[in-house]
Structure formats: C-alpha cells, structure tokens
C-alpha positions as CSV (number, residue, x, y, z in Angstrom):
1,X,-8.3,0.0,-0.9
2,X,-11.2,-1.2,0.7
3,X,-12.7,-0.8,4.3
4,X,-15.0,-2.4,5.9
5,X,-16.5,-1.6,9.5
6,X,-18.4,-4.2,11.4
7,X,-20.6,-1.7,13.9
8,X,-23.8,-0.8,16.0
9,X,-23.4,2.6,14.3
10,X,-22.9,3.0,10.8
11,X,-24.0,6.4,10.2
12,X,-21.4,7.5,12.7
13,X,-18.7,5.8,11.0
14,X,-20.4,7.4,7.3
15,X,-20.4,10.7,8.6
16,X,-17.2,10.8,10.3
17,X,-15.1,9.6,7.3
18,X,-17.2,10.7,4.4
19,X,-15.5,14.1,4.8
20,X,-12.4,16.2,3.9
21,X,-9.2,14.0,2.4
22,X,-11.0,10.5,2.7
23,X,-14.5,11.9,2.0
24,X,-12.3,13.2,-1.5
25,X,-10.9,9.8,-1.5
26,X,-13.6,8.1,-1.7
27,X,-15.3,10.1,-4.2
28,X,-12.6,9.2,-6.7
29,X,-12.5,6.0,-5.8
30,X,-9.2,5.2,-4.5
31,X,-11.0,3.9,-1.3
32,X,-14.0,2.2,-0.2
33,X,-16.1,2.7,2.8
34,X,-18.8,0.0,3.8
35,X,-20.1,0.5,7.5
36,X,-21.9,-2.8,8.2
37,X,-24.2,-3.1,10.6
38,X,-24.0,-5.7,13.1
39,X,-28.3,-5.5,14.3
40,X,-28.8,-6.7,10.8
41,X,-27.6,-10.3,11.7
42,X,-29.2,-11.1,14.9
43,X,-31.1,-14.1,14.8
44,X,-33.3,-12.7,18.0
45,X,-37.0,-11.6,17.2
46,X,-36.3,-8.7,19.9
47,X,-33.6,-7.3,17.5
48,X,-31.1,-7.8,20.8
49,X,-27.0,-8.3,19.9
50,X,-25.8,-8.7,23.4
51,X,-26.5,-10.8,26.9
52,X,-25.8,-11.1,30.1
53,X,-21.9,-12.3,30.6
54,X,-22.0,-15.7,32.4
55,X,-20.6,-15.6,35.7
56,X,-22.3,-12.7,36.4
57,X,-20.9,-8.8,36.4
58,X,-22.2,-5.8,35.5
59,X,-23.0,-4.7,31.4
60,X,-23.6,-7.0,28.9
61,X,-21.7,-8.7,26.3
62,X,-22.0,-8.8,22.5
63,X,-23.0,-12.1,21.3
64,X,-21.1,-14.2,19.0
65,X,-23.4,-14.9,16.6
66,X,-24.5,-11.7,15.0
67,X,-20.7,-11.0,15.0
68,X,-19.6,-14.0,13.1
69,X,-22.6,-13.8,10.5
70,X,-22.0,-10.3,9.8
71,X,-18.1,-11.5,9.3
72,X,-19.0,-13.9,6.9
73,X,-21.0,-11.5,4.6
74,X,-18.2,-9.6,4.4
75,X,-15.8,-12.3,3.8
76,X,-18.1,-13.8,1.0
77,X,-18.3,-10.5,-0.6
78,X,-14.8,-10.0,-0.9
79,X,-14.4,-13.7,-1.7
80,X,-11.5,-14.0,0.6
81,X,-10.4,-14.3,4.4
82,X,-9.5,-10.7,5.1
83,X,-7.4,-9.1,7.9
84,X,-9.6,-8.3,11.3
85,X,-8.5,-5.6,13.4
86,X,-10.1,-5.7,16.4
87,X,-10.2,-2.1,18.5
88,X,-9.3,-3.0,22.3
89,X,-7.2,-1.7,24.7
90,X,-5.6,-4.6,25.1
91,X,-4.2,-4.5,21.9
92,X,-0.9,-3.5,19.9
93,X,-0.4,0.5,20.3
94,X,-1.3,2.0,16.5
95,X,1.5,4.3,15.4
96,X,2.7,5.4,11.7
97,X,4.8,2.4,10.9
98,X,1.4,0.2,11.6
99,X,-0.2,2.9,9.2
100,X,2.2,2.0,6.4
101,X,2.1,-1.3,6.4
102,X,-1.7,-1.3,6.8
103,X,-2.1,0.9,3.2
104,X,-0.2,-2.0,1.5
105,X,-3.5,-4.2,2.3
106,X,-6.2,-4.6,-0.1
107,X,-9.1,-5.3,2.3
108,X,-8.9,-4.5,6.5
109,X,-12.2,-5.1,8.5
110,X,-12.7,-3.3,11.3
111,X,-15.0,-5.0,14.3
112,X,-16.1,-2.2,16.8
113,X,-17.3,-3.7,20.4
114,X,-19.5,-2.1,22.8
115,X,-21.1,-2.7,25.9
116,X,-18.4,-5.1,28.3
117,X,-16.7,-6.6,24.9
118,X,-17.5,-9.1,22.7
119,X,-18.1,-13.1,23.3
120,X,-14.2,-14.4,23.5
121,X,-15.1,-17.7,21.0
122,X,-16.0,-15.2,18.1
123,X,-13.0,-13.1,18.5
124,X,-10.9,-16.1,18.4
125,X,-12.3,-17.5,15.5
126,X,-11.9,-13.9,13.3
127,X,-9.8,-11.7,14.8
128,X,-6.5,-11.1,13.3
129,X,-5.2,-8.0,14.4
130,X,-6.1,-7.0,18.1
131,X,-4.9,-3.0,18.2
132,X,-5.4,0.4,20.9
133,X,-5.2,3.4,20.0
134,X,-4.5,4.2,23.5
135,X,-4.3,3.7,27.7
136,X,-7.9,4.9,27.8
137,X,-11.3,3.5,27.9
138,X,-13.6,4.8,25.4
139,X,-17.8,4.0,24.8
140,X,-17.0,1.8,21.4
141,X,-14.6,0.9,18.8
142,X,-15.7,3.1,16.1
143,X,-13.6,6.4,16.9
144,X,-10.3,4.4,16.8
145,X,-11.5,2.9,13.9
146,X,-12.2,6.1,12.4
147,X,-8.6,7.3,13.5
148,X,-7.0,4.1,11.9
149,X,-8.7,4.8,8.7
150,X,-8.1,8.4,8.5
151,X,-4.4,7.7,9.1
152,X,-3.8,4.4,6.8
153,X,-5.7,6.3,3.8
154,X,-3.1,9.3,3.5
155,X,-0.9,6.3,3.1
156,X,-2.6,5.1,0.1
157,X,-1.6,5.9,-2.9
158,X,-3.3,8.9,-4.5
159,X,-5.4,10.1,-1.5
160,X,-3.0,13.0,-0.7
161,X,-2.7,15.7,-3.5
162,X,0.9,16.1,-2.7
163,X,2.7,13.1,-2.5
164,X,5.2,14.6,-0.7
165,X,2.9,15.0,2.4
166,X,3.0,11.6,3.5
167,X,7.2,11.8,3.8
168,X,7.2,15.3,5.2
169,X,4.7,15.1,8.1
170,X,5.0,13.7,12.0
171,X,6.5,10.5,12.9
172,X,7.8,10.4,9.2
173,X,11.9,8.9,9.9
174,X,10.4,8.8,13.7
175,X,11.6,12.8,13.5
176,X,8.4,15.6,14.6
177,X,7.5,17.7,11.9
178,X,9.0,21.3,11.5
179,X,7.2,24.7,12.7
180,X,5.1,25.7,9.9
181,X,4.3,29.9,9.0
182,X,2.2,31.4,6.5
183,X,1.3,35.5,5.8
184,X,1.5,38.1,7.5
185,X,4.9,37.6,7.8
186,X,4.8,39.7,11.4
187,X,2.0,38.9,13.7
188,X,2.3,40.6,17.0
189,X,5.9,41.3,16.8
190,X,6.3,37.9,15.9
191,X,8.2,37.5,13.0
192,X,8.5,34.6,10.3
193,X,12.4,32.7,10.4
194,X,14.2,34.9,7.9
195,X,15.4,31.7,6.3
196,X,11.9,30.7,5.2
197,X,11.8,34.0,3.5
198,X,15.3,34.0,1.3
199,X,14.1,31.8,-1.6
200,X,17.0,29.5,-0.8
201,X,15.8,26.2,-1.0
202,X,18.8,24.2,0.3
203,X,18.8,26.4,2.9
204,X,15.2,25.9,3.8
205,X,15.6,22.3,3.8
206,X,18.3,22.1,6.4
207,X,16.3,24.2,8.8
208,X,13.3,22.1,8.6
209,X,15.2,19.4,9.3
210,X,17.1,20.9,12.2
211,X,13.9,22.0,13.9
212,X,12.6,18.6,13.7
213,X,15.4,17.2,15.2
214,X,15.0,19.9,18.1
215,X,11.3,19.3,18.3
216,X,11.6,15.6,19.0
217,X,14.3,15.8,20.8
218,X,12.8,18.0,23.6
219,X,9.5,17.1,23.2
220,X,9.5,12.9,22.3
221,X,13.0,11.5,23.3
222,X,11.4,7.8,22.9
223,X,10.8,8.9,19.2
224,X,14.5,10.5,19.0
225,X,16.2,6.9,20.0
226,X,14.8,5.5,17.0
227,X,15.4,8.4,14.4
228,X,18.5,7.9,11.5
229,X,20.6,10.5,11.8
230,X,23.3,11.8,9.3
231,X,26.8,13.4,9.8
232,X,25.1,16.5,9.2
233,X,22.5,16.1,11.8
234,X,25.2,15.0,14.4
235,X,27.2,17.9,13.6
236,X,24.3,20.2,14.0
237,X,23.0,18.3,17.6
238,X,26.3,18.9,18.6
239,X,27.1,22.3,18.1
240,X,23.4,22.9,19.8
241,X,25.3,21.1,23.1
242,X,23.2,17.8,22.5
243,X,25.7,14.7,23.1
244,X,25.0,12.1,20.5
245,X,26.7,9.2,19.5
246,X,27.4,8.3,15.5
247,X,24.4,5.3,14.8
C-alpha cells in the first residue's frame, strides 16, 4: 500500500511515521511513505504558496496552483487518478470502519492545509475524500494525516505481527477492548482476575468478552447501539441487571 502526503512539512510527516509498527512496515515493504512537498511547485520567484484571501480577513490562503501541480506529479507517478483525502474539520468523522475500508486501497493521498485553508477551486477539482479527525482546530493537516495512516496500516495486511491484533483491539465489532494484565501478578494489593491465571482458554475468552461488553457499555453507549450481540452476551447483560433487547 502506498501513501502519499501532499505537505509544507515533510520531515514531520517522515519522522512521525518512520517509527515503531509503520516504521517496521515500511522497512519490509508492505507500505510506502512519500511526503511531498508542496514549496517545490510554486511557480513564485519568492518561493511563497499562499495569498491574501479575497474579500479580505485575516491569514492567508494556500494557492491553487502549487497544490494542483504537486497533485499531478503524484497522479503521473502512479499513473492513475488516486483517492484525495482532504484533512478538514468539516469533514466525515474518521473511525475504524473508515480505517478498514481505507487498507483495501492501493494508493490514498493525503493534502495537508495550513494557514486559513486552501483555494476552494483546487479542492474541487482533486479532492475526493474530505475527513476530521475531530471538533477541534489544529495548526495543519499533517497530525490527522499521521493518525489516519497509523490507523489504516495495522489494517493492512502483514504490518501487524499478530494477525489477530487487528480483530481483538478497540472499536473491533464496535465492542471496547478488554482490561489487559501482565507480571507481577499482585501489585499493591491489586491482584490479576483469577480467570486469566487458570490456563482455561474458553474461559478466558468469555471474560474478555464480557468485560468488553461492560466497558463499552458504561463508558461508549453510542458504540454499544451498534455492537452484535449473541444469546450469550444477552444472557450475561442480563444477569448483570442491563435490559437489552434480542437484535
């Protein structure tokens, strides 16, 4: 899978990714990284990428044509139109199920705005995708780009060394993922779930999964309304004094 990141700041994008499970990643080769940089296409003798916004206001705008030329290096290079995410606030909210589908993609580009935004015309001419990672305002587009990529590579084929990760962790079924212990198995008078210490693997399992259905329960009901339940996970929500209806 390859990514590509249309930015002001490709070192920050390099350094960010080019460590831990992508960094791995894209040592073997199951991704691609390729921070482009936007400066490089400007046209204006002054190096500049951005102007005054007509109509006045304060900040400055990102012009279109740096934007679109650095687009279209990228598109000639991978010989095809890609898919554009655009990182605004006004976009789609990214969650896990966007993460999936993304992995399935062969090429996503990544445009990163600064300043006030980016010249509407180019954006409408590119964009694809328009996606938030948030209700917050942040400096640029690169950290949610950076936190889309993170979370669409341990979708990917191969980038997680246990392929069971990926079904196991948060937001997985729309279900939390379980408390997790390791050694000493007392800390502080704390003790570790005797289950977790019997060796009984069925066991083990339903416990997990009762815990996560607890967890998300109290802590993200809007995830709970969404998550498939079996007869054993009804039974179990039940006895806990949790009314829930068969889905």
């Amino acid at each position: 899978m390859n990514f590509y990141v249309m930015t002001l700041f490709p070192d920050m994008i390099i350094s960010g990714l080019n460590t831990s499970i992508t960094g791995r990643a894209i040592d073997k080769g199951i991704i691609s990284l390729n921070a482009v940089n936007i400066r490089d296409f400007t046209i204006d003798r002054h190096n500049h990428v951005d102007d005054y916004p007509y109509g006045g206001g304060a900040g400055m705008v990102m012009q279109a044509q740096p934007v679109y030329d650095c687009y279209k290096y990228i598109e000639n290079k991978i010989k095809k139109k890609p898919r554009v995410i655009f990182m605004t606030p006004a976009g789609k909210t990214f969650n896990q199920e966007m993460a999936v589908n993304l992995a399935q993609e062969e090429n996503i580009v990544f445009l990163c705005g600064h300043y006030e935004g980016i010249d509407e015309r180019v954006l409408e001419m590119i964009v694809t995708d328009n996606v938030s990672i948030g209700d917050y305002v942040l400096t640029g587009g690169e950290l949610p780009a950076m936190v889309m990529i993170d979370a669409i590579s341990r979708n990917v084929k191969g980038v997680l060394n246990n392929e069971e990760s990926a079904v196991t962790e948060s937001f997985y079924q729309n279900l939390l993922e379980y408390p997790q212990y390791t050694r000493p198995e007392t800390f502080m008078d704390k003790k570790v779930p005797e289950v977790l210490l019997s060796g009984h693997h069925a066991n083990i399992e339903r416990w997990r999964r009762n815990q996560s259905l607890l967890k998300t329960y109290n802590v993200r009901p809007d995830l709970f309304e969404r998550a498939k339940l079996d007869k054993k996970d009804i039974k179990f929500l039940r006895e806990q004094g949790i009314k829930i209806n068969d889905k």
